[in-house]
mmCIF entry with sequence, helices, sheets and N, C-alpha, C, O atoms, coordinates in Angstrom:
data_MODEL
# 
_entry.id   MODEL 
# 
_entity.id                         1 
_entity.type                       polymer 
_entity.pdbx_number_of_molecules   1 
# 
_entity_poly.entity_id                      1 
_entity_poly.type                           'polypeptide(L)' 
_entity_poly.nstd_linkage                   no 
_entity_poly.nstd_monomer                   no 
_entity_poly.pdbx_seq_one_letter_code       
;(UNK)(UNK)(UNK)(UNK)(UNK)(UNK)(UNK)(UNK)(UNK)(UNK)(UNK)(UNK)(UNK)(UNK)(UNK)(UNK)
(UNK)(UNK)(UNK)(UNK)(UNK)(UNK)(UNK)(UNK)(UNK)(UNK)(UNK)(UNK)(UNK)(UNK)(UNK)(UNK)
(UNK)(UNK)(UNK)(UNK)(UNK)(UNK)(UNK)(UNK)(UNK)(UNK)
;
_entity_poly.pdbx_seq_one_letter_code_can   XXXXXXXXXXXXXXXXXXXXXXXXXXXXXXXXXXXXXXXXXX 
_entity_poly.pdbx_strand_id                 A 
# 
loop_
_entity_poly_seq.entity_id 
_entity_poly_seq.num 
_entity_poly_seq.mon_id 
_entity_poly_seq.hetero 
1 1  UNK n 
1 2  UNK n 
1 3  UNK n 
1 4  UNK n 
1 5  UNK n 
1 6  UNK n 
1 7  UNK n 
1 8  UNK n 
1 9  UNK n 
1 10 UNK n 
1 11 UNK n 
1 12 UNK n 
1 13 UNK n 
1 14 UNK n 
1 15 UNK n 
1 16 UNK n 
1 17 UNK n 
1 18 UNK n 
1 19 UNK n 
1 20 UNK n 
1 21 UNK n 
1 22 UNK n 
1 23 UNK n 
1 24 UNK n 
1 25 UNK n 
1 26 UNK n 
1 27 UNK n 
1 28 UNK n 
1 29 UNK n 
1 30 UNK n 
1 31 UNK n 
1 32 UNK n 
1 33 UNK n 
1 34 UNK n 
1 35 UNK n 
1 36 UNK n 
1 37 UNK n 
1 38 UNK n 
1 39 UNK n 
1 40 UNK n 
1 41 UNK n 
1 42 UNK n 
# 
_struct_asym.id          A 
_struct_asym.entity_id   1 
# 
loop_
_struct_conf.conf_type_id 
_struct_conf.id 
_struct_conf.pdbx_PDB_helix_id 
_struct_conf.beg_label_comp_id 
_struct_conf.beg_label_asym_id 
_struct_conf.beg_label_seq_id 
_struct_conf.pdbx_beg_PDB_ins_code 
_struct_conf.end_label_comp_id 
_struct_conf.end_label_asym_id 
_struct_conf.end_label_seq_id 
_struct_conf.pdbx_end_PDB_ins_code 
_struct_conf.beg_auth_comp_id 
_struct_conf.beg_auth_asym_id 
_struct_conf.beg_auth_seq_id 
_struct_conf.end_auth_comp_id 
_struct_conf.end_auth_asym_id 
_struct_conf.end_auth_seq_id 
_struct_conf.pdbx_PDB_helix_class 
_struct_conf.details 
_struct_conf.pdbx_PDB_helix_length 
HELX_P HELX_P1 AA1 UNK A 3  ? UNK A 17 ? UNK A 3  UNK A 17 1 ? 15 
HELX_P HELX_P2 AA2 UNK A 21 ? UNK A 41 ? UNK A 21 UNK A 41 1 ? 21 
# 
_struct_conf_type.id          HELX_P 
_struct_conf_type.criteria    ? 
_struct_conf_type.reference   ? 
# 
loop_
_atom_site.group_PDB 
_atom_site.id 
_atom_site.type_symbol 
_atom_site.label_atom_id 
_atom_site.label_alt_id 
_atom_site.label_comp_id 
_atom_site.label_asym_id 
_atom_site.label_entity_id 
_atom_site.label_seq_id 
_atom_site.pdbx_PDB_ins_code 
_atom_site.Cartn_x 
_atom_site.Cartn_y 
_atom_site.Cartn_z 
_atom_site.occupancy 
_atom_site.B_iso_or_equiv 
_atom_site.pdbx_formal_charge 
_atom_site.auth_seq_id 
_atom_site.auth_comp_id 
_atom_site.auth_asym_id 
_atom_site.auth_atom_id 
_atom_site.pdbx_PDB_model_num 
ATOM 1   N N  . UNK A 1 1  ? -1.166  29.146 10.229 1.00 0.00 ? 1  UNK A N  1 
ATOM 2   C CA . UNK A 1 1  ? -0.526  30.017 11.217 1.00 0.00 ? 1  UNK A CA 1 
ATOM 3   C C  . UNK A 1 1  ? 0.486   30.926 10.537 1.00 0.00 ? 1  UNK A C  1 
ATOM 4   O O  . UNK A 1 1  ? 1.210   30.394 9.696  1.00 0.00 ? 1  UNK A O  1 
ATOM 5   N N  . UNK A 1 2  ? 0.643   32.282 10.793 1.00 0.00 ? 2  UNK A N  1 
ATOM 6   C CA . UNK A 1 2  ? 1.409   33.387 10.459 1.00 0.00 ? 2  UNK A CA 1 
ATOM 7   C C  . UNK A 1 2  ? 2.883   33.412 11.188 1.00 0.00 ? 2  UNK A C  1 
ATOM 8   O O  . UNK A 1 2  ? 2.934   33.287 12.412 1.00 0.00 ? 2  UNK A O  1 
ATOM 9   N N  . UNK A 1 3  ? 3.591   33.509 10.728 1.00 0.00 ? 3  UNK A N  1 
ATOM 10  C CA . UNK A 1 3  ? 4.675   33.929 11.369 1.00 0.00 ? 3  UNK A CA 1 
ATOM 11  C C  . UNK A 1 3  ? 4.347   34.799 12.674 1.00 0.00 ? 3  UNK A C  1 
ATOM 12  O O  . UNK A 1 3  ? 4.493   34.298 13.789 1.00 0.00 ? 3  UNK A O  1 
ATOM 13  N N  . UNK A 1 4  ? 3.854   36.255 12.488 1.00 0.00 ? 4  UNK A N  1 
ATOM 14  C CA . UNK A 1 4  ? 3.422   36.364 13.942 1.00 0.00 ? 4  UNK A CA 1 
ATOM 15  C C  . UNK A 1 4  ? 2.509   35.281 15.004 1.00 0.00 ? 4  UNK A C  1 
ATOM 16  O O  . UNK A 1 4  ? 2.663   35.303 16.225 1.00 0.00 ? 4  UNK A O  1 
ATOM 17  N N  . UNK A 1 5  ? 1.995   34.783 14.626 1.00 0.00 ? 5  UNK A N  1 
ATOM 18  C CA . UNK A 1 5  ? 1.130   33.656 15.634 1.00 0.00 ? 5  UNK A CA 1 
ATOM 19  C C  . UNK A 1 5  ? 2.190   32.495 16.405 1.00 0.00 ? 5  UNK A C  1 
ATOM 20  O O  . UNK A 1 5  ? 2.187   32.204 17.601 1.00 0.00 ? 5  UNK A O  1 
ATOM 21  N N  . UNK A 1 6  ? 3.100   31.932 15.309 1.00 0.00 ? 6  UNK A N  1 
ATOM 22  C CA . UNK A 1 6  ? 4.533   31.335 15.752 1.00 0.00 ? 6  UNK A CA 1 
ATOM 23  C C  . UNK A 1 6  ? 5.335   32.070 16.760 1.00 0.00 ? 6  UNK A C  1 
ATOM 24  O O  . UNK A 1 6  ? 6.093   31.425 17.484 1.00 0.00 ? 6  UNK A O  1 
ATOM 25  N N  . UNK A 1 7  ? 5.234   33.473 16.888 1.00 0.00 ? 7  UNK A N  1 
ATOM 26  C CA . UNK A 1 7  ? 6.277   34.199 17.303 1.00 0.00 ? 7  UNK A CA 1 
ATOM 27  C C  . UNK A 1 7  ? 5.387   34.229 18.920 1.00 0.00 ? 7  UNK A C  1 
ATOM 28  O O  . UNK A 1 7  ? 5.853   33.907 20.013 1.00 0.00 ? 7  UNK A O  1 
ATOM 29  N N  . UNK A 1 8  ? 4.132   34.677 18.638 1.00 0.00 ? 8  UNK A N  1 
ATOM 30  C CA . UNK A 1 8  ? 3.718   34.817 19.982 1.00 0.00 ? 8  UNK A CA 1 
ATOM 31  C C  . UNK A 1 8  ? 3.660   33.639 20.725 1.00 0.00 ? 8  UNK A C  1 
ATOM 32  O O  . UNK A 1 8  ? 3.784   33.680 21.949 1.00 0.00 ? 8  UNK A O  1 
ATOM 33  N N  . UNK A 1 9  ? 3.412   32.140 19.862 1.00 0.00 ? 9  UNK A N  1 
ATOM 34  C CA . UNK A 1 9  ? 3.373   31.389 21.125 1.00 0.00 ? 9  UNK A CA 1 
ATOM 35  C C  . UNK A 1 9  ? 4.309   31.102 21.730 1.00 0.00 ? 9  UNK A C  1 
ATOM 36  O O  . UNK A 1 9  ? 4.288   30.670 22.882 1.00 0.00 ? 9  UNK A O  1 
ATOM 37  N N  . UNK A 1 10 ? 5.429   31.322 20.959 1.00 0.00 ? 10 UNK A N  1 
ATOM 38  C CA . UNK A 1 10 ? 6.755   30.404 21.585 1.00 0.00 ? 10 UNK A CA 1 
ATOM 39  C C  . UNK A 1 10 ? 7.081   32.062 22.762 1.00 0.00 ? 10 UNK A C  1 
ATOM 40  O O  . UNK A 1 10 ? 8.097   31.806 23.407 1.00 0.00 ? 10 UNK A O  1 
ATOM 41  N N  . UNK A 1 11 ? 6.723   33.023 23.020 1.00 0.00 ? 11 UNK A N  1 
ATOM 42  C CA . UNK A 1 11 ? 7.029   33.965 23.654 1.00 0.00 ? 11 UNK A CA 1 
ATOM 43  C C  . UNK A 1 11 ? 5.919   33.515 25.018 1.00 0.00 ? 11 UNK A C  1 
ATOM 44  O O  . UNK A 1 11 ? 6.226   33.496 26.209 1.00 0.00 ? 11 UNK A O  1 
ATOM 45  N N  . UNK A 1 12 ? 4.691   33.207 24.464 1.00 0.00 ? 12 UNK A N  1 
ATOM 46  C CA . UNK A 1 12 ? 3.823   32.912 25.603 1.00 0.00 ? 12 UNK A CA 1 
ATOM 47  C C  . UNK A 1 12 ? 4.415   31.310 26.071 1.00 0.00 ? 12 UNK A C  1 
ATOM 48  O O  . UNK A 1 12 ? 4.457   31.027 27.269 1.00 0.00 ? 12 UNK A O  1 
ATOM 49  N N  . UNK A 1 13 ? 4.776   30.499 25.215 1.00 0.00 ? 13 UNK A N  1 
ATOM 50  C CA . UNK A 1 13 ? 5.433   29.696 25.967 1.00 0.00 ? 13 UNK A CA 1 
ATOM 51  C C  . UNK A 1 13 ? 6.669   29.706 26.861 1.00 0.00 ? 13 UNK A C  1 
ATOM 52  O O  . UNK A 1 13 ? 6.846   28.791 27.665 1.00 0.00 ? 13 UNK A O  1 
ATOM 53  N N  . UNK A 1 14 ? 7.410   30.578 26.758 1.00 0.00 ? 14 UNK A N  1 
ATOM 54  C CA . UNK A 1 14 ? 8.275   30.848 27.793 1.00 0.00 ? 14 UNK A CA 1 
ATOM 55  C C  . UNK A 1 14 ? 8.091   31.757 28.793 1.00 0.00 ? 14 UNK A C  1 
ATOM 56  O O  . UNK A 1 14 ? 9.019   31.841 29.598 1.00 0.00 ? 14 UNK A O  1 
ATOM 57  N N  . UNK A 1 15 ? 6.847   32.678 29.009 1.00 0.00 ? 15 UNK A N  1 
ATOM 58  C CA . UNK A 1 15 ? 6.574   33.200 29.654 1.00 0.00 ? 15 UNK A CA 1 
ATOM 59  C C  . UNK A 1 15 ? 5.913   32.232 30.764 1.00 0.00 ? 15 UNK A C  1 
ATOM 60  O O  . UNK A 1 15 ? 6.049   32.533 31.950 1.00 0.00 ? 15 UNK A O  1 
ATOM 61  N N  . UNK A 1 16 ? 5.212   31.095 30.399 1.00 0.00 ? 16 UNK A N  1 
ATOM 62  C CA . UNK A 1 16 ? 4.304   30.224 30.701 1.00 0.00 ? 16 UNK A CA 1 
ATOM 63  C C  . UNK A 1 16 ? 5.118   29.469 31.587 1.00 0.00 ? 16 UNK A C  1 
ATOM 64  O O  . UNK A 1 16 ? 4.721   29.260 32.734 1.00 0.00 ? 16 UNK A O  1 
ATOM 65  N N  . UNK A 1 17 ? 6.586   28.888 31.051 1.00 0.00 ? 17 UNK A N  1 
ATOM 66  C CA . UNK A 1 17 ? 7.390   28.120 31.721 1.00 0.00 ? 17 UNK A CA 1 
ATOM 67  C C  . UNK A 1 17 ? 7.877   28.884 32.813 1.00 0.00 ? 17 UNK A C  1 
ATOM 68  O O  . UNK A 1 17 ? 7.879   28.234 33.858 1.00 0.00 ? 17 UNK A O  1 
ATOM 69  N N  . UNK A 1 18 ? 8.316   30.117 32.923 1.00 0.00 ? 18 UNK A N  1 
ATOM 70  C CA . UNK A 1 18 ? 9.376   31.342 33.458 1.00 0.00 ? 18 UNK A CA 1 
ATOM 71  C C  . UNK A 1 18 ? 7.659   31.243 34.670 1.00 0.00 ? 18 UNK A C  1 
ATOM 72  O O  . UNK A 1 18 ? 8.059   31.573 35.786 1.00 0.00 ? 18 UNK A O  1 
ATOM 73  N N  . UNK A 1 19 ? 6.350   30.980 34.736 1.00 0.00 ? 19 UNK A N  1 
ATOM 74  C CA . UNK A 1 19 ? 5.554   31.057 35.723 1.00 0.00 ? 19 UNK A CA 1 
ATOM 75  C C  . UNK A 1 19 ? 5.060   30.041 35.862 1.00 0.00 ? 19 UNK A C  1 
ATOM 76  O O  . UNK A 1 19 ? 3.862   29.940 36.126 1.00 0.00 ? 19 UNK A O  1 
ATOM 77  N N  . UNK A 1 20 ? 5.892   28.975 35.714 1.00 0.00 ? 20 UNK A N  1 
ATOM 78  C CA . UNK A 1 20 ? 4.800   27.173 36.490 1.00 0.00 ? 20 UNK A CA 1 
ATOM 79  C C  . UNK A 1 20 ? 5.265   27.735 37.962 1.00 0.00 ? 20 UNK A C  1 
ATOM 80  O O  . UNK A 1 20 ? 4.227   27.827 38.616 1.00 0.00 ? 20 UNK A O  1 
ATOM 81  N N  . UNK A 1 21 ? 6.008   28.010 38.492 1.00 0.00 ? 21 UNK A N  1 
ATOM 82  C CA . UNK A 1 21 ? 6.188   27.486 39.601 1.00 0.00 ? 21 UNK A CA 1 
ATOM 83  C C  . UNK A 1 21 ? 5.271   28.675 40.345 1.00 0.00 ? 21 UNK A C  1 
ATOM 84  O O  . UNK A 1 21 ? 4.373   28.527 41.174 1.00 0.00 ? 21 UNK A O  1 
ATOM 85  N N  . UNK A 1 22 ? 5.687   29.626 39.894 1.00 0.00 ? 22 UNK A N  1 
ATOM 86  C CA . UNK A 1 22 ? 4.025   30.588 40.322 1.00 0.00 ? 22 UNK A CA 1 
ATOM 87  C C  . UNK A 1 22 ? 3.040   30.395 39.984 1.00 0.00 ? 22 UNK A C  1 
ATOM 88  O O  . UNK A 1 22 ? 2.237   31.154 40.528 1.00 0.00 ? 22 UNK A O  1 
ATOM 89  N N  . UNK A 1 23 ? 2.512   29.581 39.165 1.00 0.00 ? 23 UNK A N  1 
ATOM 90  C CA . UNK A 1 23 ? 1.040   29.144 38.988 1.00 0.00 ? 23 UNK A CA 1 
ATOM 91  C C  . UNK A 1 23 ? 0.729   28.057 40.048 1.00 0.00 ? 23 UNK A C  1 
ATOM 92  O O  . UNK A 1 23 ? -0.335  27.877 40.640 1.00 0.00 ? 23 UNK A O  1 
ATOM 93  N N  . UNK A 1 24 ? 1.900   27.368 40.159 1.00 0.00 ? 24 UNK A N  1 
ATOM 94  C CA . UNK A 1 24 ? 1.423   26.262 40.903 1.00 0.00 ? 24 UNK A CA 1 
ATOM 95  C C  . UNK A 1 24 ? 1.208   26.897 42.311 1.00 0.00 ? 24 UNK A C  1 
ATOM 96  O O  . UNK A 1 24 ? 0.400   26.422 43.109 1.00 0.00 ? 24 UNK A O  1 
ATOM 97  N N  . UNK A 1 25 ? 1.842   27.809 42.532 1.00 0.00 ? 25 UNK A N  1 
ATOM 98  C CA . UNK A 1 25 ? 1.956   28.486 43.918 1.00 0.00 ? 25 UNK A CA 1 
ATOM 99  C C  . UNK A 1 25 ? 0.579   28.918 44.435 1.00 0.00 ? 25 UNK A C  1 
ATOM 100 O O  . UNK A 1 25 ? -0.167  28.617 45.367 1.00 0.00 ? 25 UNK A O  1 
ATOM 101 N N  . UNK A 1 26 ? 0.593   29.895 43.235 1.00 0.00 ? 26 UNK A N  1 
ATOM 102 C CA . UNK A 1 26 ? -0.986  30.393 43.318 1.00 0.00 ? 26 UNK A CA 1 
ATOM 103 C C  . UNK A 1 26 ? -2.341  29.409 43.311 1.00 0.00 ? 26 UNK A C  1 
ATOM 104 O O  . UNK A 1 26 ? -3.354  29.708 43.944 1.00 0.00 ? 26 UNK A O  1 
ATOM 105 N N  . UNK A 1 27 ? -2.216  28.180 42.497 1.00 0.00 ? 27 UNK A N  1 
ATOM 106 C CA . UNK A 1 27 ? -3.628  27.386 42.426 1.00 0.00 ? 27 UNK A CA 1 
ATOM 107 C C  . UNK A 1 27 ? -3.793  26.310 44.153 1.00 0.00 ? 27 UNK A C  1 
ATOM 108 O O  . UNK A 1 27 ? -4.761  25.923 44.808 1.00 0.00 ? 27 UNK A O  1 
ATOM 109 N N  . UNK A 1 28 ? -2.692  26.215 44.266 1.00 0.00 ? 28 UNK A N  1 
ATOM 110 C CA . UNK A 1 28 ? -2.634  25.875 46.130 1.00 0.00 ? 28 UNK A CA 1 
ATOM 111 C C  . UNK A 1 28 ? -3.382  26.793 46.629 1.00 0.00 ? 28 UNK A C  1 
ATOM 112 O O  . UNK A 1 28 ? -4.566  26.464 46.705 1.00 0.00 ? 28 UNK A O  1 
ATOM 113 N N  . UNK A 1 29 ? -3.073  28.056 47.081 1.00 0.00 ? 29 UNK A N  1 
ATOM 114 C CA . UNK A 1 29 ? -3.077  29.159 47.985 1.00 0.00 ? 29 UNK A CA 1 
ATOM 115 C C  . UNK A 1 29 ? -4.813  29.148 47.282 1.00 0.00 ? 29 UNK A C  1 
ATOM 116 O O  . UNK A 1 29 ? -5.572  29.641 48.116 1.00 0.00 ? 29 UNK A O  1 
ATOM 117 N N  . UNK A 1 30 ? -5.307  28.859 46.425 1.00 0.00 ? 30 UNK A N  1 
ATOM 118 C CA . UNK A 1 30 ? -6.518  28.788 46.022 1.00 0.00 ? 30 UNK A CA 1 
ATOM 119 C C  . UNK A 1 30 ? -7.479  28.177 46.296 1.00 0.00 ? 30 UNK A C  1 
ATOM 120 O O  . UNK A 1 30 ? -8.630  28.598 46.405 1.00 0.00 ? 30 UNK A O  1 
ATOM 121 N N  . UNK A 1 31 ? -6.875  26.569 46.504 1.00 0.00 ? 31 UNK A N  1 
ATOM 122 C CA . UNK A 1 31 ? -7.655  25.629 46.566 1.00 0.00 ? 31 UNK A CA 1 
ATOM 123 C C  . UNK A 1 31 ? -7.962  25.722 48.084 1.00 0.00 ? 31 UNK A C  1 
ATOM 124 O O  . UNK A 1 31 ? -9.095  25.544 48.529 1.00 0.00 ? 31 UNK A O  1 
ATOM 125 N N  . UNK A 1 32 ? -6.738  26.049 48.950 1.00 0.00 ? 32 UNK A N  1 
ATOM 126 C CA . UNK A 1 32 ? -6.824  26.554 50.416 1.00 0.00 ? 32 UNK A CA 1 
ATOM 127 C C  . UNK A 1 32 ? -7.946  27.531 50.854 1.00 0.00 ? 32 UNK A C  1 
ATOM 128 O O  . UNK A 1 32 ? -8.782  27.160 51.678 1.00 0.00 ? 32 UNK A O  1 
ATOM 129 N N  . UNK A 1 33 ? -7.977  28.804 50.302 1.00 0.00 ? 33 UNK A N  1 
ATOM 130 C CA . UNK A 1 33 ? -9.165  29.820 50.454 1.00 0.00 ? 33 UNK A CA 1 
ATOM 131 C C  . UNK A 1 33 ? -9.931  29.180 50.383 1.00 0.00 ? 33 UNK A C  1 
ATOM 132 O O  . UNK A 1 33 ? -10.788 29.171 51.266 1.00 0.00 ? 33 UNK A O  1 
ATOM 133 N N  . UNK A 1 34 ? -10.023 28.082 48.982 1.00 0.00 ? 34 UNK A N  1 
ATOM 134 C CA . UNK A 1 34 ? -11.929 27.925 48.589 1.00 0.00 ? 34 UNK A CA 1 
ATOM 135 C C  . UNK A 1 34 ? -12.402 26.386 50.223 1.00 0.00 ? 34 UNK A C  1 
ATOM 136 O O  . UNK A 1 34 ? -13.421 26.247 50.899 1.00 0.00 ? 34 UNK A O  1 
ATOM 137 N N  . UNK A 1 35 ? -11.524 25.868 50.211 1.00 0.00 ? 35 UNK A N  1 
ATOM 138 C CA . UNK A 1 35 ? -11.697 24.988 51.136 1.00 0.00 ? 35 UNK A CA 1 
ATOM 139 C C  . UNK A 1 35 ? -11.966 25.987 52.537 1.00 0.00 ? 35 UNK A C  1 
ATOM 140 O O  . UNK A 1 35 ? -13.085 25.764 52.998 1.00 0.00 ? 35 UNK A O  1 
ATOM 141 N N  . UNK A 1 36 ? -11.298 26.891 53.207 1.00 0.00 ? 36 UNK A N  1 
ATOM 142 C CA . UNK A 1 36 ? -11.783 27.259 54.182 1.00 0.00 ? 36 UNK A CA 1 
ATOM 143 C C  . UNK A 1 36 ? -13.387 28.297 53.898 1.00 0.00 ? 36 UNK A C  1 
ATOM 144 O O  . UNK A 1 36 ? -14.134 28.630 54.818 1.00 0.00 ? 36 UNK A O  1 
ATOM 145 N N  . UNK A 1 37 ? -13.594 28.624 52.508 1.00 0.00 ? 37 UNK A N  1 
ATOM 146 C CA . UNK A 1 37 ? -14.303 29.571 52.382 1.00 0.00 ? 37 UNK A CA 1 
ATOM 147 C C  . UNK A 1 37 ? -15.767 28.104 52.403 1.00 0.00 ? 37 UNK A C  1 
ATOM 148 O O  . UNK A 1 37 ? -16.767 28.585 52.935 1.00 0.00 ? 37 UNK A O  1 
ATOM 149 N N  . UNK A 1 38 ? -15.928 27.084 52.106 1.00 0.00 ? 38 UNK A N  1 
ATOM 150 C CA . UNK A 1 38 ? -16.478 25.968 52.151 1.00 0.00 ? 38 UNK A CA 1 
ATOM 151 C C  . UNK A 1 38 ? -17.139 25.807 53.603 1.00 0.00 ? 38 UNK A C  1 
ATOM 152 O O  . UNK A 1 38 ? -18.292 25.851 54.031 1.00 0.00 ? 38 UNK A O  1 
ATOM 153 N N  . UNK A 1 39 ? -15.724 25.575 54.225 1.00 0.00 ? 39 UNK A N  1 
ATOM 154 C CA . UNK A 1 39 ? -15.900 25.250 55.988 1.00 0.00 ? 39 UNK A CA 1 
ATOM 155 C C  . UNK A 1 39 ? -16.657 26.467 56.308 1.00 0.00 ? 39 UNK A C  1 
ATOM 156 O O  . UNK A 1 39 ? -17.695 26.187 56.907 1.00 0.00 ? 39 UNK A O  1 
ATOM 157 N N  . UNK A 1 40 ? -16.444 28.050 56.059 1.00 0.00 ? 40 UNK A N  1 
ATOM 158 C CA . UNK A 1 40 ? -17.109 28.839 57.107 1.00 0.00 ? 40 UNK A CA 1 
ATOM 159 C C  . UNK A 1 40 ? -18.483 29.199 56.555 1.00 0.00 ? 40 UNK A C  1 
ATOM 160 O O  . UNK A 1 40 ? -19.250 29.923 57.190 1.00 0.00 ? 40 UNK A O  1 
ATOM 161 N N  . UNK A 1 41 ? -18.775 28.700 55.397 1.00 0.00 ? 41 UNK A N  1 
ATOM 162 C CA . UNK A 1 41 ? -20.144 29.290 54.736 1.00 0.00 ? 41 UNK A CA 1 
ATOM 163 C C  . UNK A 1 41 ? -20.954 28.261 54.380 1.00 0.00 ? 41 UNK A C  1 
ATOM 164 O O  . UNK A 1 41 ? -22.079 28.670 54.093 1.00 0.00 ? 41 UNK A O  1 
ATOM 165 N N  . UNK A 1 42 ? -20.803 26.890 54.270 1.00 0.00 ? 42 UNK A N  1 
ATOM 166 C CA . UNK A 1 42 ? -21.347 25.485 54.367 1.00 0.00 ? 42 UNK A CA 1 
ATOM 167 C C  . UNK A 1 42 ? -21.296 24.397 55.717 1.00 0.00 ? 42 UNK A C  1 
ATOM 168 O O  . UNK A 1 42 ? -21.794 23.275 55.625 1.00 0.00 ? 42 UNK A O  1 
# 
């Protein structure tokens, strides 16, 4: 690993942390769609 490769993860890792709570937000609101999209098309 390069010094740049070090640099980007620890940047994507805090970007990553700075959006759990929006990821988690979003994979709900997901699992919700696909479940009603289930009910109206199965």
């Amino acid at each position: 690993m390069t010094l740049r490769h070090i640099i980007k993860s620890q940047l994507f890792d805090e970007m990553f942390l700075e959006d759990f709570e929006y990821n988690i937000y979003y994979q709900i609101c997901y699992l919700i769609a696909l479940q009603r999209y289930r009910s109206l098309y199965i």
